[in-house]
Rosetta silent file (secondary structure, phi, psi, omega in degrees, C-alpha in Angstrom):
SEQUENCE: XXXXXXXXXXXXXXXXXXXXXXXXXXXXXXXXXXXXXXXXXXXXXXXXXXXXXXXXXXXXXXXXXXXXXXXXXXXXXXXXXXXXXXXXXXXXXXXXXXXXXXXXXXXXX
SCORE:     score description
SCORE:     0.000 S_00000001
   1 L     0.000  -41.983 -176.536  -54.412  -51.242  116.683 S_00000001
   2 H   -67.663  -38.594 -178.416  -56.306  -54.038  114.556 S_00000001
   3 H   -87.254    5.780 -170.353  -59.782  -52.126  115.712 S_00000001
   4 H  -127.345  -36.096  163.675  -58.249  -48.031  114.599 S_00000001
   5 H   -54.598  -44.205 -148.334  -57.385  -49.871  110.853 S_00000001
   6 H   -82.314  -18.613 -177.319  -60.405  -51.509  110.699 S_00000001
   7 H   -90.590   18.689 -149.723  -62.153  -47.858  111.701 S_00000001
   8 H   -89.446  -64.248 -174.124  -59.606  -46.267  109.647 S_00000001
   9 H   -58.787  -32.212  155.378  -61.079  -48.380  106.426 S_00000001
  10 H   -35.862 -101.016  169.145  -64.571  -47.683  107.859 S_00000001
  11 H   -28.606  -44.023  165.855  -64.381  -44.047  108.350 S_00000001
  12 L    77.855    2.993  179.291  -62.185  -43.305  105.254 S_00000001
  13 L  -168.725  127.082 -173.456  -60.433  -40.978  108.059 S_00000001
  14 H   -28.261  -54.372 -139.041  -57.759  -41.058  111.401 S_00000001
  15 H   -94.263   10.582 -167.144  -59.648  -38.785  112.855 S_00000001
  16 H   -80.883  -47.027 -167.807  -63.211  -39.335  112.519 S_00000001
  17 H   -56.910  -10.850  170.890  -61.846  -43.314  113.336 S_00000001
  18 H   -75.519  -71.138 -179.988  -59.725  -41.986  116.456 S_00000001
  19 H   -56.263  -34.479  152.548  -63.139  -40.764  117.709 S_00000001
  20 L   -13.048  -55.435 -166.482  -64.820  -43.372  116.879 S_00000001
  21 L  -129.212   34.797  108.290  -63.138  -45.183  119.778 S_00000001
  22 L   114.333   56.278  157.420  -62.888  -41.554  122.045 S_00000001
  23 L  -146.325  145.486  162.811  -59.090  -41.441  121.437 S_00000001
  24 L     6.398  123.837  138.398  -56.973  -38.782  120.429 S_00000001
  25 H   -25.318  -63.404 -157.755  -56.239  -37.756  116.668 S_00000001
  26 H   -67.286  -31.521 -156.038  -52.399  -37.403  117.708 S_00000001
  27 H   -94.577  -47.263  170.002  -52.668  -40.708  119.817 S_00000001
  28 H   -60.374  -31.215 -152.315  -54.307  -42.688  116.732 S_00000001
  29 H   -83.970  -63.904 -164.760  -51.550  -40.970  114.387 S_00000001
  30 H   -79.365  -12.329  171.212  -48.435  -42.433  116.705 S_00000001
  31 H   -66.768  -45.871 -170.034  -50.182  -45.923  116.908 S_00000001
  32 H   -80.596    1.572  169.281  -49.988  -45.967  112.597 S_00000001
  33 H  -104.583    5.543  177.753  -46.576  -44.357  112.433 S_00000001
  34 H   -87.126  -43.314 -165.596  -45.559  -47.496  115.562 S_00000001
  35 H   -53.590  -81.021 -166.911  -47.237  -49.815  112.501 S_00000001
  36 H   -36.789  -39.718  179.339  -45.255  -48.239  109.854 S_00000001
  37 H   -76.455  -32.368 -168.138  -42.220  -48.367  111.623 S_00000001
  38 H   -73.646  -18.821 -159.685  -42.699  -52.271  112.770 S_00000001
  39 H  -109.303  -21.798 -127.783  -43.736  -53.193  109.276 S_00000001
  40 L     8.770   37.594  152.260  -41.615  -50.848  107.688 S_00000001
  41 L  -141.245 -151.479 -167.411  -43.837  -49.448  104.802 S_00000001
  42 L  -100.008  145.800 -167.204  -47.172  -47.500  105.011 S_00000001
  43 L   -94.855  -13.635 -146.146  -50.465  -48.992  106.903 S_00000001
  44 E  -176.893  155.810  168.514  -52.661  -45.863  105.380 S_00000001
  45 E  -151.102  120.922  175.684  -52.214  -43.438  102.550 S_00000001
  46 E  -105.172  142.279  146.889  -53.884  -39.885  103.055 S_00000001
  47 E   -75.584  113.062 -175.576  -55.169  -37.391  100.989 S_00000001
  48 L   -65.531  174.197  166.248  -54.989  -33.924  101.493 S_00000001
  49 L   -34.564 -151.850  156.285  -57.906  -31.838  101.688 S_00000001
  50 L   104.690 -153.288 -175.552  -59.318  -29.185   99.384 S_00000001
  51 L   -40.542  -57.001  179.874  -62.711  -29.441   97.221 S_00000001
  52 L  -107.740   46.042  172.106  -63.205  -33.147   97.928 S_00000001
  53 L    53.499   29.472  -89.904  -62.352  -33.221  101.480 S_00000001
  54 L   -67.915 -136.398 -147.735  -59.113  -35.735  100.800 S_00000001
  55 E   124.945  161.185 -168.070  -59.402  -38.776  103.260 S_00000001
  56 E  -126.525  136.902 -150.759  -57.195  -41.973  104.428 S_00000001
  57 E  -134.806  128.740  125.751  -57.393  -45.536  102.801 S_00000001
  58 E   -27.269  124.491 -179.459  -55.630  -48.783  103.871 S_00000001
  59 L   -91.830 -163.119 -177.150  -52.736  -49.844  101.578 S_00000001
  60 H   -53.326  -52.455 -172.882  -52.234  -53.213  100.628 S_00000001
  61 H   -70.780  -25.515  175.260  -49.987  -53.793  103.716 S_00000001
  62 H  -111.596   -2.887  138.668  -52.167  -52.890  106.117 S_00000001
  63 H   -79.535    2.653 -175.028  -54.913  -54.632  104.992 S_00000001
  64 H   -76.499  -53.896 -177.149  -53.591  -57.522  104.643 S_00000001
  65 H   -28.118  -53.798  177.636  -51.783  -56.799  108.566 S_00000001
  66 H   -55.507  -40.108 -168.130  -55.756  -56.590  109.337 S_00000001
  67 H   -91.892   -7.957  134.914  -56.717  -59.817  107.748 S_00000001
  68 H   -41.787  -61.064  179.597  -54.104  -61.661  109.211 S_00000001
  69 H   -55.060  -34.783 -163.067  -54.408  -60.465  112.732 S_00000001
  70 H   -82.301   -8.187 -152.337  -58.071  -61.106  112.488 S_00000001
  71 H  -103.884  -53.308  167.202  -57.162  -64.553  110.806 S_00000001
  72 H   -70.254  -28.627  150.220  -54.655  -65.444  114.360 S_00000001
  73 H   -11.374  -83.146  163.791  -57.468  -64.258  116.225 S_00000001
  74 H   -70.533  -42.110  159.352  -60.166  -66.455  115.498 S_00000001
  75 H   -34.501  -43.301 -169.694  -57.584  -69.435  115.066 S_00000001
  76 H  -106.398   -0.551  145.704  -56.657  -68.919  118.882 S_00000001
  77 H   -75.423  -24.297  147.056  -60.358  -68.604  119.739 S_00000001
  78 H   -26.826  -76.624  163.572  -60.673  -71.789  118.352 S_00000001
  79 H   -20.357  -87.816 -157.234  -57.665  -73.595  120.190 S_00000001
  80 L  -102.933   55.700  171.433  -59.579  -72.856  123.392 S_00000001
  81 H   -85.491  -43.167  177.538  -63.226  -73.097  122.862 S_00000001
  82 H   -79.449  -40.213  166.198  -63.611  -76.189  124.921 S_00000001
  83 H   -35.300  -59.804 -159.522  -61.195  -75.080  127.724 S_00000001
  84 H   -67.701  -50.083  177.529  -63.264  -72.026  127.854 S_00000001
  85 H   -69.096  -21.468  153.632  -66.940  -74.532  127.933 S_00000001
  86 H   -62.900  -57.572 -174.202  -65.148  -76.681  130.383 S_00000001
  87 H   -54.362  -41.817 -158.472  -64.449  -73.490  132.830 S_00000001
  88 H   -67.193  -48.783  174.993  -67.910  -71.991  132.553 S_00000001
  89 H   -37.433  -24.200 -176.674  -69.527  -75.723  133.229 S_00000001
  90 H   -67.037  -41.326  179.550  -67.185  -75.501  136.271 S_00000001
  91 L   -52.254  152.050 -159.093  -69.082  -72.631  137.226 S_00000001
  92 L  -103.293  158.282 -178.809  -71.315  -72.901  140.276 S_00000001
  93 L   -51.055  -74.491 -160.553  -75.008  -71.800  139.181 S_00000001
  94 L   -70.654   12.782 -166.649  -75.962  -69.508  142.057 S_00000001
  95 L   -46.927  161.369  158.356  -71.958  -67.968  141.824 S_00000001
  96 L   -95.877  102.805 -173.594  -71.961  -64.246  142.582 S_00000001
  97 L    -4.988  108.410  170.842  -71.307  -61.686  140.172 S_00000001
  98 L   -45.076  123.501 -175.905  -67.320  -60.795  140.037 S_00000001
  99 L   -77.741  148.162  176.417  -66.841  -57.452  141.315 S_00000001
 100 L   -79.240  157.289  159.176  -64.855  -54.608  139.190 S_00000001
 101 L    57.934 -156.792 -166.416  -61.697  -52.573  140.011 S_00000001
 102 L  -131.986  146.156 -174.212  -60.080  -52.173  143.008 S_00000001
 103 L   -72.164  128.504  177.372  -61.406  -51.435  146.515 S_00000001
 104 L   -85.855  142.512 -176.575  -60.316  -47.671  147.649 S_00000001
 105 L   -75.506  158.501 -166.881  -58.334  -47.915  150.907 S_00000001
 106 L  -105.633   32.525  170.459  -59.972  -46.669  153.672 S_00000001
 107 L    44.207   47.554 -172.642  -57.003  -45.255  155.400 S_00000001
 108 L  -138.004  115.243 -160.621  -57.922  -47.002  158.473 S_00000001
 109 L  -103.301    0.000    0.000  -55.125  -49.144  159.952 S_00000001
């Protein structure tokens, strides 16, 4: 949600900022009316069309929602920056690449 604000305030629009990150109009639209309900005022204020194509802005509340989230963010990437440089040292040199996803079964009992 914190990356569809920040392309909201980019973009100046849901839907170019929905595509942006290859989701939906209507699927960005029910994440900012989920904000709006949790925060209970408005995350965005749209314009209609017409001559000068209208467009969508961040209000006060949701940037501030943004600079906050973004604010707990870095703060808990802090917290565990040496946990995290302790694991990788942990790491064996020659390790082998993790593999992705899950193995399809081969039906074979």
């Amino acid at each position: 949600m914190a990356q569809l604000l920040e392309r909201v305030g980019e973009t100046g629009s849901i839907r170019r900022a929905a595509a942006s990150m290859d989701m939906s109009y209507r699927k960005a639209w029910l994440l900012i009316q989920e904000l709006q309900k949790t925060f209970d005022g408005a995350v965005v204020t749209a314009e209609a069309g017409g001559v000068s194509g209208g467009g969508t802005q961040l209000t006060e509340l949701g940037n501030g929602l943004l600079k906050i989230y973004r604010r707990v963010e870095s703060r808990a990437a802090d917290a565990v920056k040496a946990d995290l440089e302790t694991l990788s040292a942990m790491v064996r040199v020659n390790a082998a690449p993790r593999r992705t996803g899950r193995r399809k079964a081969s039906g074979k009992g």
